[in-house]
C-alpha positions as CSV (number, residue, x, y, z in Angstrom):
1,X,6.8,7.6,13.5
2,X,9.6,8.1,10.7
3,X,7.3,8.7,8.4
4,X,8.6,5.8,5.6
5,X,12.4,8.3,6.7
6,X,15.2,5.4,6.6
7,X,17.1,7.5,8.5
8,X,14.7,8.7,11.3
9,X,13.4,4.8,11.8
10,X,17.7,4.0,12.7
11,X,17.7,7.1,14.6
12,X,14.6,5.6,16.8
13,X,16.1,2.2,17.2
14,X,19.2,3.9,18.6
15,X,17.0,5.6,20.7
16,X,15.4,2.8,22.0
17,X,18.6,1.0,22.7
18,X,20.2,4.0,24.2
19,X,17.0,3.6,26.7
20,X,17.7,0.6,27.6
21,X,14.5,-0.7,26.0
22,X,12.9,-4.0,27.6
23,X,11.4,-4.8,24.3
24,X,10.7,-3.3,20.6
25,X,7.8,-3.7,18.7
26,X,8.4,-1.8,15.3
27,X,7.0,-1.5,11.9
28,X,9.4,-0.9,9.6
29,X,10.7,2.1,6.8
30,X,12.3,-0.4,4.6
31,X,12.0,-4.3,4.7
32,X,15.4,-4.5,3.4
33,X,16.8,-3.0,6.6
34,X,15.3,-5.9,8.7
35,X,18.3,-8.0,8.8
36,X,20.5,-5.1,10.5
37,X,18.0,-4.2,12.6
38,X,17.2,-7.4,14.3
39,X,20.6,-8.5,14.5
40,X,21.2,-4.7,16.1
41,X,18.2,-5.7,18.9
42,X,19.8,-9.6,19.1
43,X,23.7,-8.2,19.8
44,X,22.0,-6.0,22.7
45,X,19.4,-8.8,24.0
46,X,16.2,-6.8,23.1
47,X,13.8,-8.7,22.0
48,X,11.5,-7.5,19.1
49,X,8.4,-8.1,17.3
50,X,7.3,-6.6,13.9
51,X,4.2,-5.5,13.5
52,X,1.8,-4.3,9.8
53,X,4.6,-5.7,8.3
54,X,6.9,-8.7,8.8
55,X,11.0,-8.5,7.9
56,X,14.1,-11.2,7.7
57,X,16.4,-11.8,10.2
58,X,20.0,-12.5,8.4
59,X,19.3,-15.8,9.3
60,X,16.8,-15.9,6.1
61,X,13.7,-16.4,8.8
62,X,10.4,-14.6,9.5
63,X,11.5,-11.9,12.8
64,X,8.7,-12.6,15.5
65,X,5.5,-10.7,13.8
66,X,2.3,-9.6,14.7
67,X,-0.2,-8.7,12.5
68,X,-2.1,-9.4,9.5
69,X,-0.9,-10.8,6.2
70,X,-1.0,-7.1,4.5
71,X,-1.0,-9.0,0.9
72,X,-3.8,-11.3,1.6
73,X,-6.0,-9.0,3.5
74,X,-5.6,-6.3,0.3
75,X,-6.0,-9.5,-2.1
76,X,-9.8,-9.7,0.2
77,X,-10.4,-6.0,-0.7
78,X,-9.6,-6.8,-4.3
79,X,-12.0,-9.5,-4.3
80,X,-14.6,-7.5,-2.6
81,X,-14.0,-4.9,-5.0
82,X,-14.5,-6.9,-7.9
83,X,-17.8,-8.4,-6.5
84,X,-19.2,-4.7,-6.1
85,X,-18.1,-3.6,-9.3
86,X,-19.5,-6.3,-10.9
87,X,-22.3,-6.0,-8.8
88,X,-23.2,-2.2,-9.8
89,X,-22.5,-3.1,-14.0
90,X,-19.3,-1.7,-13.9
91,X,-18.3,-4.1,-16.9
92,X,-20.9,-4.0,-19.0
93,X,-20.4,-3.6,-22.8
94,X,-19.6,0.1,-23.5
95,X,-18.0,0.8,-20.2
96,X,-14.0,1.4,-20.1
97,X,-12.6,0.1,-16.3
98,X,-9.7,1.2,-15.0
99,X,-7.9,0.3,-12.3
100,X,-6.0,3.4,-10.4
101,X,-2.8,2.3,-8.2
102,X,-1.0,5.2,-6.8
103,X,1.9,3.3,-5.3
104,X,5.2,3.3,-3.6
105,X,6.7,0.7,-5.3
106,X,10.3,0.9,-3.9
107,X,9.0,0.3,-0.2
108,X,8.0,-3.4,-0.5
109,X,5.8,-4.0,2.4
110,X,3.6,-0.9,0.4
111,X,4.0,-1.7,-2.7
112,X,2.5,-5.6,-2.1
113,X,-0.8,-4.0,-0.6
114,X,-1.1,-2.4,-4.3
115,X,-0.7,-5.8,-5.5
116,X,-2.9,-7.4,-3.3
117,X,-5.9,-5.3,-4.6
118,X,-4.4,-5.6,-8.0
119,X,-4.5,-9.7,-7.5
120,X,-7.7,-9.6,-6.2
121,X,-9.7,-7.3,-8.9
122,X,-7.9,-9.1,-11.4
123,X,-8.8,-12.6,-10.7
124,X,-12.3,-11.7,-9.8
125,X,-13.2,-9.3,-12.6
126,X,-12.5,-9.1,-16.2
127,X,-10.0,-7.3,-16.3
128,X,-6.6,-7.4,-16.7
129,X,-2.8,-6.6,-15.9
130,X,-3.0,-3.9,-18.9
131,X,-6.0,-2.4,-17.2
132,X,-4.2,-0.7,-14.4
133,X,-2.4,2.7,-14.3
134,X,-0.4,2.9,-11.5
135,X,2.5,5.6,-10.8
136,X,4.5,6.2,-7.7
137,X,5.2,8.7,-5.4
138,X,7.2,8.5,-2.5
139,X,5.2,8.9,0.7
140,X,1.7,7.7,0.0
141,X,0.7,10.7,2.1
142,X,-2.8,12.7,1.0
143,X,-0.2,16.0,-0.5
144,X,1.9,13.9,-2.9
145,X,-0.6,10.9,-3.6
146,X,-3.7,14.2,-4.8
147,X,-1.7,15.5,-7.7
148,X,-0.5,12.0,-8.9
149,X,-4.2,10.9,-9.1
150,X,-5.3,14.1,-10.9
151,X,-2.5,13.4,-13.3
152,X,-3.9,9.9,-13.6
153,X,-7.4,11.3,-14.2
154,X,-7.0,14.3,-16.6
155,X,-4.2,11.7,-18.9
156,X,-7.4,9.0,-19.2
157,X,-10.4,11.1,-20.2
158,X,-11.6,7.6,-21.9
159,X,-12.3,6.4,-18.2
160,X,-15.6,5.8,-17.4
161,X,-15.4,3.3,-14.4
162,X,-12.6,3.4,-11.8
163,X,-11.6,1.2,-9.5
164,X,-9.2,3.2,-6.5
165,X,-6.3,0.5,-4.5
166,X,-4.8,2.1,-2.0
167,X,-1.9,1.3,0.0
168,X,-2.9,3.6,2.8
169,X,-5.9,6.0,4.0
170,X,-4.4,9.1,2.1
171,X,-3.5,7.2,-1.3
172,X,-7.4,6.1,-1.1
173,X,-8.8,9.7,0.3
174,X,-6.8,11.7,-2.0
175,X,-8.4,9.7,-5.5
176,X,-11.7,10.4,-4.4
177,X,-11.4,14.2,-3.6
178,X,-9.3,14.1,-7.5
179,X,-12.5,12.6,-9.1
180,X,-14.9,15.5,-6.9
181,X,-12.3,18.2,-8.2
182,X,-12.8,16.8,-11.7
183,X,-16.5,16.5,-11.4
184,X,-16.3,12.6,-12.4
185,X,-19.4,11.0,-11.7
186,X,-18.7,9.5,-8.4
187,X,-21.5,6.5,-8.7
188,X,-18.6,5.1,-11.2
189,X,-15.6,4.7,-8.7
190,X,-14.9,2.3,-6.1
């Protein structure tokens, strides 16, 4: 686990390959690393597999993955989102909807989950691109994601409805204990 650490994912590879490793699954810090990583496992004759998130080889193709399509399967929550938002009168007259996107935006395979959910409520709901507030931080972890969302909260008193994307457990858990804190009425977030 290099927790999203560039540095300490390399560090585990070499590891690995020190080891003599029959095989490597891995899920990656950074996708843009995935071409000198795979061709660092092909020069040595591991094999590898991604997994949560796919990379490129330097050949330009997919490395060997398994998983879920992390995009679509956020672009589902969106969706299902949406359907209980609109479901519960989130958008009727009078209300102000938010969307709240605490993101990592510079780490790919997180940031497209935020866009997934984004996609999703989006093209299910009325609202639109304008009607998120996201802001990054750089681990997605519960410490750093709680004061971003409280941030996001105290700046947008006007908020009446919120709709939480996360990219992880802690950038959803860490909204929700934000609104307790704040006392927001928690029958208006999803």
């Amino acid at each position: 686990d290099a927790n999203l650490d560039d540095e300490a994912f390399m560090q585990s590879i070499a590891r690995a390959i020190a080891q003599t490793a029959a095989g490597i699954m891995f899920c990656i810090s950074d996708q843009a690393m995935g071409p000198t990583v795979t061709d660092r496992l092909k020069a040595v004759k591991i094999p590898y597999v991604t997994i949560n998130d796919n990379v490129k080889q330097s050949d330009g193709k997919d490395a060997p993955h398994v998983g879920i399509d992390t995009y679509g399967a956020c672009k589902a929550g969106g969706v299902a989102m949406a359907k209980l938002a609109q479901k519960r009168g989130f958008f009727k007259p009078g209300n102000v909807v938010k969307i709240m996107s605490v993101d990592v935006s510079f780490k790919t395979f997180l940031h497209e989950r935020t866009v997934g959910y984004q996609d999703g409520i989006i093209e299910n709901s009325p609202l639109k691109k304008t009607d998120v507030i996201a802001q990054d931080n750089e681990t997605g972890m519960f410490e750093q994601v709680l004061p971003v969302a409280q941030s996001i909260i105290n700046s947008h008193p006007e908020v009446t409805h919120w709709l939480v994307t996360g990219l992880n457990d802690d950038s959803a858990v860490a909204p929700l204990r934000a609104f307790e804190e704040a006392g927001f009425n928690m029958d208006n977030v999803i």
